[in-house]
PyMOL commands that place a pseudoatom at each C-alpha (Angstrom):
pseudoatom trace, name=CA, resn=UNK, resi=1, chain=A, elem=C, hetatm=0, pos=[9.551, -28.773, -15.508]
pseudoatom trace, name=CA, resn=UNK, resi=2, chain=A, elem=C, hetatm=0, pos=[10.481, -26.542, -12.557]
pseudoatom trace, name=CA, resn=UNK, resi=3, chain=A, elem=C, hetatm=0, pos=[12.820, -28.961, -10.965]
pseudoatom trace, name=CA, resn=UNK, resi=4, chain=A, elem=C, hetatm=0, pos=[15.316, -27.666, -14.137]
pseudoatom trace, name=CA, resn=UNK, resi=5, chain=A, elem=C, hetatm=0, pos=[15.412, -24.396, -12.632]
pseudoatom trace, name=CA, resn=UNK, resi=6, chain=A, elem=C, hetatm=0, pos=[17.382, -22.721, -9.633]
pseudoatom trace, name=CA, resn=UNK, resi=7, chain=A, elem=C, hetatm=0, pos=[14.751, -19.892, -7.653]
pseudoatom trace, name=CA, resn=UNK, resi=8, chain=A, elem=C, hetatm=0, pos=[16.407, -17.555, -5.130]
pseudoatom trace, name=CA, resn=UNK, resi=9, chain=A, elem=C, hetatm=0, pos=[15.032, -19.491, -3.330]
pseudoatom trace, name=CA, resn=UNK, resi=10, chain=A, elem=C, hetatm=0, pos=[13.032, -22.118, -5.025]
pseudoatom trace, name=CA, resn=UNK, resi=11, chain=A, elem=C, hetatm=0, pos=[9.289, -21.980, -4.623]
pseudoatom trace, name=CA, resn=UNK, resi=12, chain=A, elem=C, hetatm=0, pos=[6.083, -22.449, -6.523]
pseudoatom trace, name=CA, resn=UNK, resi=13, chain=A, elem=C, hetatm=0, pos=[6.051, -20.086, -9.979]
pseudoatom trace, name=CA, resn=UNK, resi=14, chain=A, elem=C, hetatm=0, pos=[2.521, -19.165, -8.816]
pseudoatom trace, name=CA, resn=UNK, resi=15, chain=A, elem=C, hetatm=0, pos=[4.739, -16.696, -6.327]
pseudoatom trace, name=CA, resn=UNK, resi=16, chain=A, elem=C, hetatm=0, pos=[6.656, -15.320, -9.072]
pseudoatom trace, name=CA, resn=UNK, resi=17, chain=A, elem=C, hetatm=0, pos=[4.637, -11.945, -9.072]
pseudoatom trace, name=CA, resn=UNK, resi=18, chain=A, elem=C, hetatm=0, pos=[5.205, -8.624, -7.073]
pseudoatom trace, name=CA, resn=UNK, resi=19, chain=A, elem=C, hetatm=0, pos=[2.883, -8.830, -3.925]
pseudoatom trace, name=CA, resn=UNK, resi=20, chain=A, elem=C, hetatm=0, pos=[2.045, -6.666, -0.927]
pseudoatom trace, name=CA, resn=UNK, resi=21, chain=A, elem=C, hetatm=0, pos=[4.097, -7.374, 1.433]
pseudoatom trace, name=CA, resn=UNK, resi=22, chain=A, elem=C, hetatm=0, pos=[1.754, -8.899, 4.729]
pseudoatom trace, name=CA, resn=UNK, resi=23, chain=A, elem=C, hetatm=0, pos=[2.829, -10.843, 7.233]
pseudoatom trace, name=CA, resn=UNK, resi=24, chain=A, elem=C, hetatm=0, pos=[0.044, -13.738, 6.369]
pseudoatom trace, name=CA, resn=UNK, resi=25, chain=A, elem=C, hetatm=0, pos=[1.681, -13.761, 2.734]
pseudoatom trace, name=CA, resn=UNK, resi=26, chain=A, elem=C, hetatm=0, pos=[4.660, -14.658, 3.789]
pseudoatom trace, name=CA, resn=UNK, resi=27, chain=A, elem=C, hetatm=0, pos=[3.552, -17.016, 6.504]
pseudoatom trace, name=CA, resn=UNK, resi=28, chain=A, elem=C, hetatm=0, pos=[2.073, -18.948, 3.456]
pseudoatom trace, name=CA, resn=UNK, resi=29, chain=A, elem=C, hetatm=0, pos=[5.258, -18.935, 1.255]
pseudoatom trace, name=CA, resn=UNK, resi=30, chain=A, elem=C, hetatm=0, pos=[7.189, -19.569, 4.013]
pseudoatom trace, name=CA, resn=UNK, resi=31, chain=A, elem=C, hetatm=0, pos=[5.080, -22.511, 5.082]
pseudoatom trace, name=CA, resn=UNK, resi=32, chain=A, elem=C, hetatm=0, pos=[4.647, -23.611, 1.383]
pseudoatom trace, name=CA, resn=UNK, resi=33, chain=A, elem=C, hetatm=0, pos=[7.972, -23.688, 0.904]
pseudoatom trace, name=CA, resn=UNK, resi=34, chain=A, elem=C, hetatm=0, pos=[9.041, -25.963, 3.467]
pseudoatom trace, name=CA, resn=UNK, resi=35, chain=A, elem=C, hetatm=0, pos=[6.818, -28.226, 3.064]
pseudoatom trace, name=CA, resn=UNK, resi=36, chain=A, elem=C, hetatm=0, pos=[7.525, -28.283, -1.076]
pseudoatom trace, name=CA, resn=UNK, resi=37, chain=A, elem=C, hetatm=0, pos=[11.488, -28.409, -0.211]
pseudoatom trace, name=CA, resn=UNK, resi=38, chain=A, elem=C, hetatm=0, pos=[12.220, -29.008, 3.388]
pseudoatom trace, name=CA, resn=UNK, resi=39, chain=A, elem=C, hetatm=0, pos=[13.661, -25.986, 3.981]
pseudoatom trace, name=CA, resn=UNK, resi=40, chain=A, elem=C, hetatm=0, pos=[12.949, -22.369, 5.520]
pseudoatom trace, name=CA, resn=UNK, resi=41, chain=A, elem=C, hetatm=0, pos=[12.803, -19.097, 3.933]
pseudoatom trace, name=CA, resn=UNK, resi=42, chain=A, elem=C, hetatm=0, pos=[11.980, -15.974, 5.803]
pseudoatom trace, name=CA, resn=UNK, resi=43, chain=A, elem=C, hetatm=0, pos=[10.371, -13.747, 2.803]
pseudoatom trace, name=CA, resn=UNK, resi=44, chain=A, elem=C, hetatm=0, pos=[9.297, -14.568, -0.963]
pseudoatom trace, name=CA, resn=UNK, resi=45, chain=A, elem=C, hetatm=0, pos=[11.726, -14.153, -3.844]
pseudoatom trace, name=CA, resn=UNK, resi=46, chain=A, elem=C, hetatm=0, pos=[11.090, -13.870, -7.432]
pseudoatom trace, name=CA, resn=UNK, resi=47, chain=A, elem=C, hetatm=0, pos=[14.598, -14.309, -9.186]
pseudoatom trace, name=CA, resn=UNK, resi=48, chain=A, elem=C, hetatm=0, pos=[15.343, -16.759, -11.333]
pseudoatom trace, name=CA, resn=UNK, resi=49, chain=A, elem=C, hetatm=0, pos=[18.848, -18.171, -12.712]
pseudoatom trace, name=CA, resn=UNK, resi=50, chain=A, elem=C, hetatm=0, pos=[18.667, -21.028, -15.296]
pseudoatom trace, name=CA, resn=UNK, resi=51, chain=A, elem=C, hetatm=0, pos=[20.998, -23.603, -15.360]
pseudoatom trace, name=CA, resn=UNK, resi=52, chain=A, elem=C, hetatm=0, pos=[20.307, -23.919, -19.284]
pseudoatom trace, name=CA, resn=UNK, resi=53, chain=A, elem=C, hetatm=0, pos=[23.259, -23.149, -21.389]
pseudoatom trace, name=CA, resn=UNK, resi=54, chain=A, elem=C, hetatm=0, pos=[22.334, -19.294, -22.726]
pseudoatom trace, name=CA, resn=UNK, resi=55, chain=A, elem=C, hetatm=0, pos=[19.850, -19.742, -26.158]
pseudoatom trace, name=CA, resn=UNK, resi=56, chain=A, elem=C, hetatm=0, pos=[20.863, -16.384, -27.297]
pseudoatom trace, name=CA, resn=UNK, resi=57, chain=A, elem=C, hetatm=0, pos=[23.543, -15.772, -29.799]
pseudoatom trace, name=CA, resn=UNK, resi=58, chain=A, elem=C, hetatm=0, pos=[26.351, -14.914, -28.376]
pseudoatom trace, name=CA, resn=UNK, resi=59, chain=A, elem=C, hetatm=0, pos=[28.161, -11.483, -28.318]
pseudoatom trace, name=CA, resn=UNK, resi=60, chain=A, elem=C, hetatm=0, pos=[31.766, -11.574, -29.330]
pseudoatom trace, name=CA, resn=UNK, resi=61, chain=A, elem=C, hetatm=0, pos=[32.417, -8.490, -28.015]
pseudoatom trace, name=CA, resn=UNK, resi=62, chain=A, elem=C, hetatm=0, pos=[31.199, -9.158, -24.221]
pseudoatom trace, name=CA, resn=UNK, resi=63, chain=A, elem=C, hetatm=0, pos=[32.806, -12.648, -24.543]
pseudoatom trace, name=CA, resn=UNK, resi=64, chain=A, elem=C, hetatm=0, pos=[36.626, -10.811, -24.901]
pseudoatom trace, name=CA, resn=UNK, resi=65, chain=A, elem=C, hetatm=0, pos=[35.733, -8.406, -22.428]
pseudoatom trace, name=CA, resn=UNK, resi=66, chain=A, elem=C, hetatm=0, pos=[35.213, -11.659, -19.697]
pseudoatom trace, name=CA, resn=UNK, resi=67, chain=A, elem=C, hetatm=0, pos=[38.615, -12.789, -21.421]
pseudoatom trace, name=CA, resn=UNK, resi=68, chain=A, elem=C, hetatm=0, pos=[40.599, -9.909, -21.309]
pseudoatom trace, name=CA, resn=UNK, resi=69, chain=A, elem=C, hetatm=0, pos=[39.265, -9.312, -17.059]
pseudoatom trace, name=CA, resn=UNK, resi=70, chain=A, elem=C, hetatm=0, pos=[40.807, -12.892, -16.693]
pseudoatom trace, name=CA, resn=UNK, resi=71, chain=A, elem=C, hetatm=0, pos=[44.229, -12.901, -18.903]
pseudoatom trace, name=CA, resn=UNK, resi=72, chain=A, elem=C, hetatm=0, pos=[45.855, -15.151, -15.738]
pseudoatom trace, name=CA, resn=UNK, resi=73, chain=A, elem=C, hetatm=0, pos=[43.747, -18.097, -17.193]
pseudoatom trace, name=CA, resn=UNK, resi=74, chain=A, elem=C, hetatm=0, pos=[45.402, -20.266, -19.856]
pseudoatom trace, name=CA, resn=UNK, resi=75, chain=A, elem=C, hetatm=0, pos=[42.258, -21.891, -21.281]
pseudoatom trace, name=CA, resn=UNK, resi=76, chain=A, elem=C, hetatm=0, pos=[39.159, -19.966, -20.149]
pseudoatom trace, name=CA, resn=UNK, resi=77, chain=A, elem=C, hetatm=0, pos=[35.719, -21.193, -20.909]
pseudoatom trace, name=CA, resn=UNK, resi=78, chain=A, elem=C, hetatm=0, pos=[33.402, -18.844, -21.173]
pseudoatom trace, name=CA, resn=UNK, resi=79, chain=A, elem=C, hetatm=0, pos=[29.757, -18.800, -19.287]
pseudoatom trace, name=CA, resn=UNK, resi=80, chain=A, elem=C, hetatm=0, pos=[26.906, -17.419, -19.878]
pseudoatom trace, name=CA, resn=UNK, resi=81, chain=A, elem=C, hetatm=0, pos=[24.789, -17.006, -17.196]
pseudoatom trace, name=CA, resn=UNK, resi=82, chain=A, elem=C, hetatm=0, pos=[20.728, -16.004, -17.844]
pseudoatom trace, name=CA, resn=UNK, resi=83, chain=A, elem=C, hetatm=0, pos=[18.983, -14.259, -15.353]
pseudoatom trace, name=CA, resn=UNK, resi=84, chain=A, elem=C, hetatm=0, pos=[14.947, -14.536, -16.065]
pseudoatom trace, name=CA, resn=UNK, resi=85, chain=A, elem=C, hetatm=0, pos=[12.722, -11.998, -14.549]
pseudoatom trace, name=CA, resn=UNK, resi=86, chain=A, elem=C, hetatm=0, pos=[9.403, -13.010, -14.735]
pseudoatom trace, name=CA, resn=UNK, resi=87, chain=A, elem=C, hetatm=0, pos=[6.203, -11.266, -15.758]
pseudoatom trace, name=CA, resn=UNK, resi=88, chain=A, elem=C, hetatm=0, pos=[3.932, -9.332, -13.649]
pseudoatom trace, name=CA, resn=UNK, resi=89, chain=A, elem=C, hetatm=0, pos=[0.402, -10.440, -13.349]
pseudoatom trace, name=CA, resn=UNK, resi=90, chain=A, elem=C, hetatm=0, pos=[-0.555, -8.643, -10.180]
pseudoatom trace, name=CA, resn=UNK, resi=91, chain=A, elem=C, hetatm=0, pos=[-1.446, -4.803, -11.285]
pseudoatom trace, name=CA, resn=UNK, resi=92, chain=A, elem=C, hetatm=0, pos=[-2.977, -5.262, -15.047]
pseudoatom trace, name=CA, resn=UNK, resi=93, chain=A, elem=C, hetatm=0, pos=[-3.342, -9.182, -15.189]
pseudoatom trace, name=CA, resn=UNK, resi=94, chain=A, elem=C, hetatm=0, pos=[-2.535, -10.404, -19.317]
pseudoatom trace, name=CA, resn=UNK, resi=95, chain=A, elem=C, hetatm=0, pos=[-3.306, -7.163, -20.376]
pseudoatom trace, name=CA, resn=UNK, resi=96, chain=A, elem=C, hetatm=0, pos=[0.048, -6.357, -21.948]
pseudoatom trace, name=CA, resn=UNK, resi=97, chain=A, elem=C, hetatm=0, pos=[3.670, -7.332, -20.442]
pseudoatom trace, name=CA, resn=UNK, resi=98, chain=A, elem=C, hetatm=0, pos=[5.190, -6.373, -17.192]
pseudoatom trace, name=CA, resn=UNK, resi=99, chain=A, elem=C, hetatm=0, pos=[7.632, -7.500, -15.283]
pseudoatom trace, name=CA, resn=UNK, resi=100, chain=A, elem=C, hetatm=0, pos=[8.271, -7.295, -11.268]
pseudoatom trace, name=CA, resn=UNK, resi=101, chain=A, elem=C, hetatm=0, pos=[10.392, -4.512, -10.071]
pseudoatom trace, name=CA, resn=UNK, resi=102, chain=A, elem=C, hetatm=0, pos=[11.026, -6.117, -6.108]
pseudoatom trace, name=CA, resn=UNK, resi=103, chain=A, elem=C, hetatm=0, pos=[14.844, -6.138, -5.533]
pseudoatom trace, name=CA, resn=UNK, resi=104, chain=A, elem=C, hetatm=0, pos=[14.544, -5.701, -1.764]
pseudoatom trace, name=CA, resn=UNK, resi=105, chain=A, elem=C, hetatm=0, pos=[16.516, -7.654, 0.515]
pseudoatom trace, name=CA, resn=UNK, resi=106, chain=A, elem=C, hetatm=0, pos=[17.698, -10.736, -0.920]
pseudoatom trace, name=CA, resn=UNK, resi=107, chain=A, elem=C, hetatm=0, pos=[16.030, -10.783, -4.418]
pseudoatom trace, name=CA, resn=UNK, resi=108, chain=A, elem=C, hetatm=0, pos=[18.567, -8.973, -5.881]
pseudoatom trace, name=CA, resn=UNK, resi=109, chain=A, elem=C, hetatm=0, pos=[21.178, -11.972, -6.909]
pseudoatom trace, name=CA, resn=UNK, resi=110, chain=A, elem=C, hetatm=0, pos=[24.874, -11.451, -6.637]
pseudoatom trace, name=CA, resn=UNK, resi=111, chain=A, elem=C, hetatm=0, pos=[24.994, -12.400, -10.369]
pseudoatom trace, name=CA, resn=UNK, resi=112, chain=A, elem=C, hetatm=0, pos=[23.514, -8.952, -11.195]
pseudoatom trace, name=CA, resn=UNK, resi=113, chain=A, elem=C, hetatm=0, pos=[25.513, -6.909, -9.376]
pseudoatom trace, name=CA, resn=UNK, resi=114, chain=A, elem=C, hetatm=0, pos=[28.279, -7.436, -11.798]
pseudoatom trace, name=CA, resn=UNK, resi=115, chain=A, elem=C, hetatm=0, pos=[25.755, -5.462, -14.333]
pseudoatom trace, name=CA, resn=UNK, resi=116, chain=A, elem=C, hetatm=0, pos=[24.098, -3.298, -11.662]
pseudoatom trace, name=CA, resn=UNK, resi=117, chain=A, elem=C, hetatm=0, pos=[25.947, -2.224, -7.975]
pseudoatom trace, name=CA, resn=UNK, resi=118, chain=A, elem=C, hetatm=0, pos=[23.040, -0.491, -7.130]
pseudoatom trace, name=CA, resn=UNK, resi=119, chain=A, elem=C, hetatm=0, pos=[19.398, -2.369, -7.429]
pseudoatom trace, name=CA, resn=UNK, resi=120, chain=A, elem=C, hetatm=0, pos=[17.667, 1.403, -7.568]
pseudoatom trace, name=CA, resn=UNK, resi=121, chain=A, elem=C, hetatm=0, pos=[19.426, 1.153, -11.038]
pseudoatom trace, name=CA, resn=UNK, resi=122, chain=A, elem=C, hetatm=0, pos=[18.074, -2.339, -12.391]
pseudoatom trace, name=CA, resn=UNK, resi=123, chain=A, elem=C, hetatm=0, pos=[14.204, -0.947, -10.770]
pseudoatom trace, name=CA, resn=UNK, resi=124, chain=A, elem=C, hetatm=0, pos=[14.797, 2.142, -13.019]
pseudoatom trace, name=CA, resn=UNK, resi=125, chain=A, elem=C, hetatm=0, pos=[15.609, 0.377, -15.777]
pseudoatom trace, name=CA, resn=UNK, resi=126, chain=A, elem=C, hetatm=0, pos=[12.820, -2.074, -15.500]
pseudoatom trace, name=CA, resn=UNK, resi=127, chain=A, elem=C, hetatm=0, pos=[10.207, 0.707, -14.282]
pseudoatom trace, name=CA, resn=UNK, resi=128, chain=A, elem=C, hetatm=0, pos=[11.031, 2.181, -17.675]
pseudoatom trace, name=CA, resn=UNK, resi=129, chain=A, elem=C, hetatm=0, pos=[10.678, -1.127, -19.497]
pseudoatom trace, name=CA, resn=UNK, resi=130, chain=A, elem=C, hetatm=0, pos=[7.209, -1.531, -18.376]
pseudoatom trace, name=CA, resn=UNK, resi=131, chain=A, elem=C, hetatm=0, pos=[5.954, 2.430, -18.684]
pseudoatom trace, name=CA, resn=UNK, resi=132, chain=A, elem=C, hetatm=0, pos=[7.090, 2.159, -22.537]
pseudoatom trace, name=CA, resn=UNK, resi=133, chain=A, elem=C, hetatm=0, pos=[4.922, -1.025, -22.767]
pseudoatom trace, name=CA, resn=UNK, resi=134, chain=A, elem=C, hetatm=0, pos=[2.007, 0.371, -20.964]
pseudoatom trace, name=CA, resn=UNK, resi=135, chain=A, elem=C, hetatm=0, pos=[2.083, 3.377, -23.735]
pseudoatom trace, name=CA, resn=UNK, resi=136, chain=A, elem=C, hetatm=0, pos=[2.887, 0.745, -26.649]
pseudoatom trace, name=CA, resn=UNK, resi=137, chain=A, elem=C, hetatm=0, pos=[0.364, -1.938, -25.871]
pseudoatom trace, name=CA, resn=UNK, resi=138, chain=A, elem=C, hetatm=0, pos=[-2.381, -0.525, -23.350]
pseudoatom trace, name=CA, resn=UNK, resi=139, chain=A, elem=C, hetatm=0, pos=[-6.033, -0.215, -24.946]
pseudoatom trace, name=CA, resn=UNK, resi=140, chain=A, elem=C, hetatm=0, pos=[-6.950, 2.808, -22.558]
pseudoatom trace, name=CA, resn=UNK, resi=141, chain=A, elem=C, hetatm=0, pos=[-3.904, 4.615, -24.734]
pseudoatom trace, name=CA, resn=UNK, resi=142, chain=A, elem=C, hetatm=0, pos=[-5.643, 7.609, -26.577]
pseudoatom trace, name=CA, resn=UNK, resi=143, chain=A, elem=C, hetatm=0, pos=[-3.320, 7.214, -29.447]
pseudoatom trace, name=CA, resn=UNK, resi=144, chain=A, elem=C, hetatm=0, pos=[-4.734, 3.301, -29.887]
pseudoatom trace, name=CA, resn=UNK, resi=145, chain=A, elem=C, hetatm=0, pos=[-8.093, 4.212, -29.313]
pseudoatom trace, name=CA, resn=UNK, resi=146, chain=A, elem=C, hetatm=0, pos=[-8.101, 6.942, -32.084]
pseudoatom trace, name=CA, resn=UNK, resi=147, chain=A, elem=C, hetatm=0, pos=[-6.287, 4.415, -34.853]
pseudoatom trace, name=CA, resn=UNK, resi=148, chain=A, elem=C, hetatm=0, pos=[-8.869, 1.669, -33.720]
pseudoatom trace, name=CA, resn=UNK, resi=149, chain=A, elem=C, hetatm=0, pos=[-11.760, 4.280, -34.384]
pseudoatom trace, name=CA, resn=UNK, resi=150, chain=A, elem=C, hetatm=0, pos=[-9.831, 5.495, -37.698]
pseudoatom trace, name=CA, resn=UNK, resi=151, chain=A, elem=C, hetatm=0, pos=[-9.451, 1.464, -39.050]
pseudoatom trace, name=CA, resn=UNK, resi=152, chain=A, elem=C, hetatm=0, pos=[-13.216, 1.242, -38.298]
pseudoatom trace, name=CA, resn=UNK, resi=153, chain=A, elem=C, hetatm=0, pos=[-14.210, 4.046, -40.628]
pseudoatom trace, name=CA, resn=UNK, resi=154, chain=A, elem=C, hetatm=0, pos=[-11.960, 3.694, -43.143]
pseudoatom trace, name=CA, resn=UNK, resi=155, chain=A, elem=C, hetatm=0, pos=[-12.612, 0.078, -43.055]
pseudoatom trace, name=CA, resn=UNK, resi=156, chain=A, elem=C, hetatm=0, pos=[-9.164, -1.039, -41.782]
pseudoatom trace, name=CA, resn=UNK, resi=157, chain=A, elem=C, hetatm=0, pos=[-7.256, 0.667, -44.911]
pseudoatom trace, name=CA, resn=UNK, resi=158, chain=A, elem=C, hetatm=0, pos=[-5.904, 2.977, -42.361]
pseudoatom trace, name=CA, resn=UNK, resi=159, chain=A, elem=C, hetatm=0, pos=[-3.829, 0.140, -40.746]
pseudoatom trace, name=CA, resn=UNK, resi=160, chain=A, elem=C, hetatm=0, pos=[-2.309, -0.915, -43.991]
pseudoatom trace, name=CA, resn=UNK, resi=161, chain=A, elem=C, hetatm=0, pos=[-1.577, 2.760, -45.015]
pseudoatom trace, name=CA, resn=UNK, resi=162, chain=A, elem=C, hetatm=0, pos=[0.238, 3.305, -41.369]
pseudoatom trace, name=CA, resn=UNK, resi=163, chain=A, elem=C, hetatm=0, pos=[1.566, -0.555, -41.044]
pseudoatom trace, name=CA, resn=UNK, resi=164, chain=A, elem=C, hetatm=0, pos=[3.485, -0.258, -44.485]
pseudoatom trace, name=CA, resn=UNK, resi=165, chain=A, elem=C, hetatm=0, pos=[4.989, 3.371, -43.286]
pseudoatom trace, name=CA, resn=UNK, resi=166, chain=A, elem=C, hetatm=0, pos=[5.977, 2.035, -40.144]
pseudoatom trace, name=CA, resn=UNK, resi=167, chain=A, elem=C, hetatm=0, pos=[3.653, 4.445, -38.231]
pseudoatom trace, name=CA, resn=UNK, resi=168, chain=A, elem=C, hetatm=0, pos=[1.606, 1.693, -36.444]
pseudoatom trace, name=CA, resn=UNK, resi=169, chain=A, elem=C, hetatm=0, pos=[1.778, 3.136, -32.908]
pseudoatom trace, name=CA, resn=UNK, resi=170, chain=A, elem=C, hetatm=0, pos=[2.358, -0.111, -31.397]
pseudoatom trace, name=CA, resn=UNK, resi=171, chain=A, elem=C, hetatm=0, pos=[4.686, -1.205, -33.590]
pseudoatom trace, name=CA, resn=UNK, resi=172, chain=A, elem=C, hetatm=0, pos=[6.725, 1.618, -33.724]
pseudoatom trace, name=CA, resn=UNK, resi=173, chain=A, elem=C, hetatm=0, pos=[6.876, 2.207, -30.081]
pseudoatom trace, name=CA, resn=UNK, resi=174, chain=A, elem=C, hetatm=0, pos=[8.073, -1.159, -29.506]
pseudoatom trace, name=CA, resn=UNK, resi=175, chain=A, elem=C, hetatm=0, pos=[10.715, -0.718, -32.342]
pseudoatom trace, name=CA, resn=UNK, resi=176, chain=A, elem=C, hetatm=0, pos=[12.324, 2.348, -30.495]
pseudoatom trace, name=CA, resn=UNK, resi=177, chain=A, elem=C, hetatm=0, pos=[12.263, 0.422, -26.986]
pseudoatom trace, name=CA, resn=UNK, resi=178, chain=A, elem=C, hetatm=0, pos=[14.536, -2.504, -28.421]
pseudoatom trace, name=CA, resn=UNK, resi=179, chain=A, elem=C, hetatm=0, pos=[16.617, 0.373, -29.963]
pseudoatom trace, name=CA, resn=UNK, resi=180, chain=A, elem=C, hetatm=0, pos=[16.681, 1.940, -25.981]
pseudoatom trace, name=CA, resn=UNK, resi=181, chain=A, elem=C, hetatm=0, pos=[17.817, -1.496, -25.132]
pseudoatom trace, name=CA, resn=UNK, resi=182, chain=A, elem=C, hetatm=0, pos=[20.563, -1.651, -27.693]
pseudoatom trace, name=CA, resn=UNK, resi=183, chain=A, elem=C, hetatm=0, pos=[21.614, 1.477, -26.458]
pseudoatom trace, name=CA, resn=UNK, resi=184, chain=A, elem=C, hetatm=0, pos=[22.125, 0.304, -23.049]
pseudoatom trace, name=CA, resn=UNK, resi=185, chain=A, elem=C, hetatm=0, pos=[23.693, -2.642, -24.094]
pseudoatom trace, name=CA, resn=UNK, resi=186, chain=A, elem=C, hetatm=0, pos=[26.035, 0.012, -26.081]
pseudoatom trace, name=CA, resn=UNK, resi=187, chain=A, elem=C, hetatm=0, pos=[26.876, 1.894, -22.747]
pseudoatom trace, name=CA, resn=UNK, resi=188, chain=A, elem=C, hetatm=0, pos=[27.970, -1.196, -20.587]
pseudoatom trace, name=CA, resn=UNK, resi=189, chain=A, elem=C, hetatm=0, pos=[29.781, -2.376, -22.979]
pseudoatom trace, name=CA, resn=UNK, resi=190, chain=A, elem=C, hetatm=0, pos=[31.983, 0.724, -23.251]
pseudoatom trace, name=CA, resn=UNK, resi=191, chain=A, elem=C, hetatm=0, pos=[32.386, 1.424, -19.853]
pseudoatom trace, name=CA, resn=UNK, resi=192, chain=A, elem=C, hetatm=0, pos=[33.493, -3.071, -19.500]
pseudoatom trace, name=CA, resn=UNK, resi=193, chain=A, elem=C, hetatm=0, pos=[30.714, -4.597, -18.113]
pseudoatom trace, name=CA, resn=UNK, resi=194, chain=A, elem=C, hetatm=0, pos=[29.775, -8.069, -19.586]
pseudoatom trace, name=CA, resn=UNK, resi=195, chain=A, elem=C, hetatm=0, pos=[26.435, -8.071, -19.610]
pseudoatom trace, name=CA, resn=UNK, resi=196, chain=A, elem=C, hetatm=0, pos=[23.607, -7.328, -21.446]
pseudoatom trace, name=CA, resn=UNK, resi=197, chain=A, elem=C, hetatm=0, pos=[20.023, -7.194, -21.487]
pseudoatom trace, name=CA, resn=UNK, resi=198, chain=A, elem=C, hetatm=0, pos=[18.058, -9.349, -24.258]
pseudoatom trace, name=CA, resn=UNK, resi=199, chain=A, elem=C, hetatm=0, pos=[15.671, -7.845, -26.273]
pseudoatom trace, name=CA, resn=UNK, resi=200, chain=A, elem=C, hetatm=0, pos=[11.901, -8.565, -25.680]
pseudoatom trace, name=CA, resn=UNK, resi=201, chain=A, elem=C, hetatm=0, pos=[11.422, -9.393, -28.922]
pseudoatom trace, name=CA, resn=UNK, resi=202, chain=A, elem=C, hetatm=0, pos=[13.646, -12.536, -28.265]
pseudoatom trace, name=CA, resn=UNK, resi=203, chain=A, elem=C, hetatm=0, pos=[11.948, -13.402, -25.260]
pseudoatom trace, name=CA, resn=UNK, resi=204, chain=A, elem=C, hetatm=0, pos=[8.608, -13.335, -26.950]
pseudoatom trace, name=CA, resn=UNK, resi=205, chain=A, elem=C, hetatm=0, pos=[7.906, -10.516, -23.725]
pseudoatom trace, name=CA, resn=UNK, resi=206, chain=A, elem=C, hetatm=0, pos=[7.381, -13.684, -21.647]
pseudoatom trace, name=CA, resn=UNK, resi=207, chain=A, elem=C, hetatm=0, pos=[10.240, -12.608, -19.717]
pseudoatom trace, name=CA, resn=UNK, resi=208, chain=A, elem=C, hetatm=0, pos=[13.037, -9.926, -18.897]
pseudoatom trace, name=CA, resn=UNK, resi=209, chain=A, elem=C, hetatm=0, pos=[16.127, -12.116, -19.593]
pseudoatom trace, name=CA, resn=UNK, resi=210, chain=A, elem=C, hetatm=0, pos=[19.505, -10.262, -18.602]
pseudoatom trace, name=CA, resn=UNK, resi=211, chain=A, elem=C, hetatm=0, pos=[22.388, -12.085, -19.646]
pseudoatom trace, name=CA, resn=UNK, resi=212, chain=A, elem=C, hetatm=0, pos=[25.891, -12.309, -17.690]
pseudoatom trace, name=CA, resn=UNK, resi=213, chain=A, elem=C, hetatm=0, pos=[28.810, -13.382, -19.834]
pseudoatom trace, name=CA, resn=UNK, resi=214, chain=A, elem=C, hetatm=0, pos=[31.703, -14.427, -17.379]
pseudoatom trace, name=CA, resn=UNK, resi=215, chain=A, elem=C, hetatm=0, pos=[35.050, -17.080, -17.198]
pseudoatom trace, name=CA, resn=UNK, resi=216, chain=A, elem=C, hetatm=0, pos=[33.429, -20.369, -15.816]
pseudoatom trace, name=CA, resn=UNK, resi=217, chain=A, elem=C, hetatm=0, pos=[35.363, -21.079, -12.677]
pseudoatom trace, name=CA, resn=UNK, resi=218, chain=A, elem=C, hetatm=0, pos=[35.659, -25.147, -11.577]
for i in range(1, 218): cmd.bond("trace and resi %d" % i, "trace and resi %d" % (i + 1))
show_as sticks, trace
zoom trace
């Protein structure tokens, strides 16, 4: 099932998870990979860009920016290009969704520096991605702990009461971090970048799916 995807470069998924960076780590990729491909790579990369065509409706709006930045072209085709960033399994295991934050060197793709010139900016973005998930979905979270201790006395009516208002901690914090999203999506598109990033939501929080919207060039 891997074979259908293109890896920056390709290697085994079980790599596709922030690591410390040793010297005997990426020996092992390196030696992995070469014997999985035939080639050589000199440090591990996590990126991925499917070749799949993008499963996400489309937005008209990014789609006439891409034609408007390419008005020479008599018949463009538009493209829309997904770039997956996996889940993080390394610092809190299943425990609730993270994704990798390792842009150094050559794991940032040149596909997302159409959306971001800097890679500090797509860390920040993600490092705030995964802080509002820790807070949403984390069972150490005070807030959780307290509701969980209030549904047990009240024999759960407390969740119903604060599920129908829409005051369900986890719920609600996960509703105003695909609003944040939206929001950047707002700001790129204003200031004519065609991108976007896809709400979790969509992605079932498997993944961090960023979407590039561009002319398809033969």
């Amino acid at each position: 099932m891997w074979s259908n995807y293109h890896h920056y470069p390709a290697i085994n998924p079980k790599f596709f998870r922030e690591e410390p960076r040793s010297s005997s780590l990426e020996s092992e990729v390196a030696r992995r990979h070469e014997s999985w491909t035939g080639s050589t790579v000199s440090e591990p990369e996590f990126i991925m860009i499917t070749h799949f065509p993008s499963p996400y409706k489309i937005d008209l709006r990014l789609a006439a920016l891409a034609m408007q930045n390419n008005q020479a072209l008599k018949t463009p085709i538009i493209e829309r290009i997904i770039i997956r960033i996996p889940r993080d399994y390394a610092h809190y295991g299943d425990a609730f969704p993270q994704f990798i934050t390792d842009f150094t060197g050559n794991n940032f793709p040149n596909e997302l520096r159409s959306l971001f010139s800097n890679p500090q900016d797509m860390i920040d973005l993600i490092t705030h991605i995964n802080q509002e998930l820790q807070e949403s979905l984390s069972a150490s979270n005070p807030v959780i702990i307290i509701q969980a201790l209030m549904g047990l006395l009240t024999c759960w009516i407390s969740d119903t009461i604060l599920a129908s208002t829409g005051w369900e901690w986890s719920k609600w914090k996960l509703k105003r971090l695909d609003k944040w999203i939206e929001g950047v999506n707002e700001r790129m598109v204003c200031e004519g970048i065609c991108g976007r990033i896809i709400p979790l939501r969509w992605s079932g929080y498997l993944s961090l799916d960023v979407e590039v919207t561009r002319i398809k060039v033969d």
